[in-house]
Each structure stands twice: as structure tokens, then as C-alpha cells.
N, C-alpha and C positions, 0 to 999 in steps of 0.2 A: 474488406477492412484489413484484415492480415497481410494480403499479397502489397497492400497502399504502406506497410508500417516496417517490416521483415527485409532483412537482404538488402534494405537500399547502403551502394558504397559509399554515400557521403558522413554515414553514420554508423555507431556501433551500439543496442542498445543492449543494454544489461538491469532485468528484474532482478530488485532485490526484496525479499521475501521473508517471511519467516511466523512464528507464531507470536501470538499477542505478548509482552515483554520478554519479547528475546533480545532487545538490542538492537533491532534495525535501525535506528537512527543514529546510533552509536556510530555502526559500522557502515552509515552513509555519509556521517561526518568525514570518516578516515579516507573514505575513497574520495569524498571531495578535495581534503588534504592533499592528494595524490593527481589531480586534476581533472576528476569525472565532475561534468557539471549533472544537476538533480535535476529529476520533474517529479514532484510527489502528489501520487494519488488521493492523500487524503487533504493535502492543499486544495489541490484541484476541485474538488467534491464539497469544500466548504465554498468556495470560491461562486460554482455556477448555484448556487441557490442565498444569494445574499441578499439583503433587500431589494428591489428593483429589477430583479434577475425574472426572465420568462423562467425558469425552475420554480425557482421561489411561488411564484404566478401558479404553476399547475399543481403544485405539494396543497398549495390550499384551496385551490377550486376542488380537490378531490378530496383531502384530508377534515379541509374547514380550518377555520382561524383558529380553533384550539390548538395546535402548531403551532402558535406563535408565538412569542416573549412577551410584554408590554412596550419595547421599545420598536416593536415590527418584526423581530432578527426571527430565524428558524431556530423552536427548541427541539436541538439533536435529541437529546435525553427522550422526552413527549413522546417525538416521532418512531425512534428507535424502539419504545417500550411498545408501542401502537403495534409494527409490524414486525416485533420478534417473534410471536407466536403465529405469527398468519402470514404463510409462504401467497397466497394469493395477493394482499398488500403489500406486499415486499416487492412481487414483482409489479406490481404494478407502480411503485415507488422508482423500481431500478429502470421501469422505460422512459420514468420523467428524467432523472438524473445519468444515466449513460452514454448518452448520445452526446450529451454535452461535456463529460469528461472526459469520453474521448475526441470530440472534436478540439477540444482545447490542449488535449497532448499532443496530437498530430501536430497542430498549430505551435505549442513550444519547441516540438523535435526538431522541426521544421524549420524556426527560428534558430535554435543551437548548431545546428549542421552549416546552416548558411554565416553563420560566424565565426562557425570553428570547424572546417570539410574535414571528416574522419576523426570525430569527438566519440571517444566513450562515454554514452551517455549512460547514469543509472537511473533507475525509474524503480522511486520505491511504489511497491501494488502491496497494501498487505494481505489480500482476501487471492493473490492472484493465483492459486491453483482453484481454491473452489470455486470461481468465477468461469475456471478452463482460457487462460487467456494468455497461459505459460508459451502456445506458439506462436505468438507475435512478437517475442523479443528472440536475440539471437543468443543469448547465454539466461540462466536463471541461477541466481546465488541464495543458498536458502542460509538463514541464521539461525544456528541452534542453540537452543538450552532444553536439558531434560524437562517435560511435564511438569516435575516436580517442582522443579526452580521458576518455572513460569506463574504456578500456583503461588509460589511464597514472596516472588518480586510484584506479580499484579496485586494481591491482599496488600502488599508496604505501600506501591506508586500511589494506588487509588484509596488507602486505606479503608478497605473492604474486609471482611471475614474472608479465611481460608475454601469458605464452602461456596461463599458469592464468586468467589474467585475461582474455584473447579469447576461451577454451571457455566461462567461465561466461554470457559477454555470449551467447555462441552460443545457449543454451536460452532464454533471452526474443527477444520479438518485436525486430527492429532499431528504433531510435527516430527514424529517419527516418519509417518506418512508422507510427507512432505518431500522427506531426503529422497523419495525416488526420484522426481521431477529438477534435481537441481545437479545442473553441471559442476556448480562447485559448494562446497559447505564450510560456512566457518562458526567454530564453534567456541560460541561466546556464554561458555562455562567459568573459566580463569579469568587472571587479570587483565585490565587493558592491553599490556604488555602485550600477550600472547595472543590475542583479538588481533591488535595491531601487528604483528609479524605474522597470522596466514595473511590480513588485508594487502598487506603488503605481495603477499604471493601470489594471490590471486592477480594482481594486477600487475605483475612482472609475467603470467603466460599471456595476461588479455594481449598486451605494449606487443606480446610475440610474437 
């Protein structure tokens, strides 16, 4: 799967990463600004389990209809609460859903390269170091905010308490951690301003 996704010349793919509100999409906006087109993981992932979808299909042969909304659709929330605590339905969740999010990225990469030969492509993954999946792209960009800031923008975004908001940061890897795995780091502490001038940097050594 790696050797099919890595090192092909007609493309350049760049993970962009980070911990749960640090801004990743902030700073996938800027680099699309700059003319990296997206494939996002967490698109993707809603995408192969829609109504009608063989996903959708095996989430409830195995989970059962309780998964479901009343209008048919997958309740992420339901699901998610289901297999937070139990690493055994979890992966058994991740072999229904996997295969088809990555067959559907290959399939976008695929598509992007063929209309644009030697595109930087970015690929937001947010899970993508705990997942181990950092060697199939050819750079990793990690986005940073201290713990701390991540704790006080997830309690505002999702208007949750400070304490709901430290367990959740708990089940991902700490983003200190993180910054070993990434080629480059932009730290999205400050204002856009300064967000947007390392963006900007980083993508003046990719062009190099």
C-alpha cells in the first residue's frame, strides 16, 4: 500500500496533521491559497459510510440499527461513544471503514496528478501518526498549539467544559509528541498573520 502511494513523480503528497483544535484546517485553507489541492481524511470517512454505501451496510450488520439516526444517516456521536472504550470494536469498526478510505484516496491522488502531473497535494489525516501512516506521504506538517490552548479552543469550538475537553485530548497522542514525526511545524499559537508567513514558508522550500 505504501510502495502503490510514496515516491510516485507525478505527484507530491504532503500530511498535514496536528492535534484536535490546532487549526489544521485553518492552515489547509492557506496552503490551498497557495495552490496545494486537499484530499481530507475526515471527508472521506463520512463520505464511505453514507446511506447506501457497503460501509454503512457492515457498521450495522455488526453494530445493529442502534447506529442509526431516524432518517437512515450514521450516528457518528452513538458509534463513536460505542467504541471509545473498547479497542476491540474499534478495530473492528477500522476494518469496515479503512480499506475504503484509502481506496478512495488513492483514487483522488490519482485523479489530482492526472490533471495536474507534479501537484502538491496536502492530505489532511488528523489521527495520522497514531494510525502509523506518516510513511506513506513524502513530507509531514504537524500543527501546533500548546495543550493548553487546545484544552481552552476545544471547551469554546464544541462548547464543552475544560475537563470534557482534557479527557478527549487524552485518547490522542500529546502533540508535543507529535513534533518528532514532522518535517516541518507551523505553530499556530499567534495571529493569522504569523500562521500565514511560516505557511507561506513552508511552501517556498516544497516549490524548491
Amino acid at each position: 500500500m505504501m510502495k502503490k502511494i510514496k515516491g510516485d513523480e507525478r505527484r507530491f503528497l504532503l500530511a498535514v496533521t496536528g492535534g484536535i483544535a490546532s487549526g489544521k484546517s485553518t492552515v489547509s485553507r492557506m496552503l490551498g491559497e497557495l495552490g496545494a489541492p486537499l484530499i481530507d481524511f475526515d471527508l472521506i470517512a463520512r463520505r464511505v459510510v453514507e446511506p447506501g454505501t457497503p460501509g454503512l451496510a457492515k457498521i450495522v450488520d455488526y453494530f445493529g440499527r442502534q447506529v442509526l439516526a431516524v432518517d437512515g444517516s450514521l450516528e457518528r456521536k452513538k458509534l463513536s461513544d460505542i467504541v471509545f472504550g473498547d479497542p476491540e470494536k474499534r478495530k473492528k469498526l477500522e476494518s469496515f471503514t479503512h480499506p475504503l478510505i484509502f481506496e478512495e484516496f488513492f483514487k483522488q491522488a490519482d485523479e489530482i496528478a492526472a490533471k495536474n502531473p507534479g501537484a502538491i497535494i496536502q492530505v489532511a489525516v488528523p489521527l495520522l501518526i497514531e494510525l502509523g501512516l506518516q510513511q506513506m506521504f513524502d513530507k509531514v506538517l504537524v500543527v501546533y498549539v500548546p495543550a493548553e490552548d487546545q484544552i481552552v479552543r476545544l471547551a469554546k469550538r464544541d462548547s464543552i467544559s475544560r475537563e470534557a475537553a482534557a479527557n478527549i485530548l487524552k485518547a490522542q497522542l500529546p502533540i508535543d509528541e507529535k513534533l518528532q514525526f514532522a518535517d516541518f511545524v507551523v505553530d499556530n499559537t499567534n495571529d493569522l498573520a504569523c500562521t500565514r508567513h511560516q505557511v507561506e514558508g513552508v511552501w517556498e522550500q516544497l516549490m524548491a
